[in-house]
N, C-alpha and C positions, 0 to 999 in steps of 0.2 A: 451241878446244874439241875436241882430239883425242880426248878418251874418247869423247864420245857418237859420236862419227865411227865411230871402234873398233869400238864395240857395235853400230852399227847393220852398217854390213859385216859383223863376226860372225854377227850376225841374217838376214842377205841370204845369205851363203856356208852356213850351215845351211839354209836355206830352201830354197836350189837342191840342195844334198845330197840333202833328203829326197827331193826332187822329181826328180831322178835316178837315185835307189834305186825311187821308187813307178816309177817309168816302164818300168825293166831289171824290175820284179817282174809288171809289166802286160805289158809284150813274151814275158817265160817264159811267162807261164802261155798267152797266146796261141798260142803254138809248142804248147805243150804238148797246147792242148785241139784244136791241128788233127791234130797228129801221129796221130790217132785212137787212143792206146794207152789211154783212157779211155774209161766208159759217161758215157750224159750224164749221171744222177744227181752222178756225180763230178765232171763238167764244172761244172755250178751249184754244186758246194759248191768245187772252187778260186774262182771266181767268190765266191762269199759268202763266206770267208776272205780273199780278198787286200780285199775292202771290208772287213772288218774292220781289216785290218796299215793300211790307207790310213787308217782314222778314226782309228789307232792315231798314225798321223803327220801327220794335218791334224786335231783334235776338230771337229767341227761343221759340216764340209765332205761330208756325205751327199750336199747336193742337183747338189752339183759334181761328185762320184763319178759318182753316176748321167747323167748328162747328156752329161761329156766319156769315162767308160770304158764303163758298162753297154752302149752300143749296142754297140760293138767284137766285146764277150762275146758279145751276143745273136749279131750276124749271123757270129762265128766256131763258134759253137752252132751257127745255124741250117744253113749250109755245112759243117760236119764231118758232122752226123747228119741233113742232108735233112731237116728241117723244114719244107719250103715249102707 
């Protein structure tokens, strides 16, 4: 049954794509919001956009967002602009 094989590695080799792309878009924007060339208002809105691009590549996967990326954001936040 090589088709269903096929499709399901297509399936797998897509699924690590995305998830290589959300990871390289989670690391930029990291870089980004320490390099301090940002206020923080714009800091939380890359933050609220790439969870956007993310729901855009996983539907339904919010609560995964928040859990495995939002802390990252937060304490890359909290560390650029002295929130403590």
């Amino acid at each position: 049954m090589p088709d269903a094989d096929d499709a399901l590695g297509q399936a797998i080799r897509e699924e690590n794509r995305k998830l290589r792309y959300l990871r390289f878009m989670v690391d930029l924007a990291l870089y980004e919001i320490r390099s301090g060339s940002l206020s923080l208002s714009q800091a939380r809105e890359v933050v609220e956009n790439l969870r956007r691009q993310a729901l855009l590549l996983f539907p339904g996967k919010e609560t995964a967002f928040d859990l495995i990326y939002r802390p990252r954001f937060r304490g890359a936040i909290t560390e650029t602009f002295q929130l403590h």
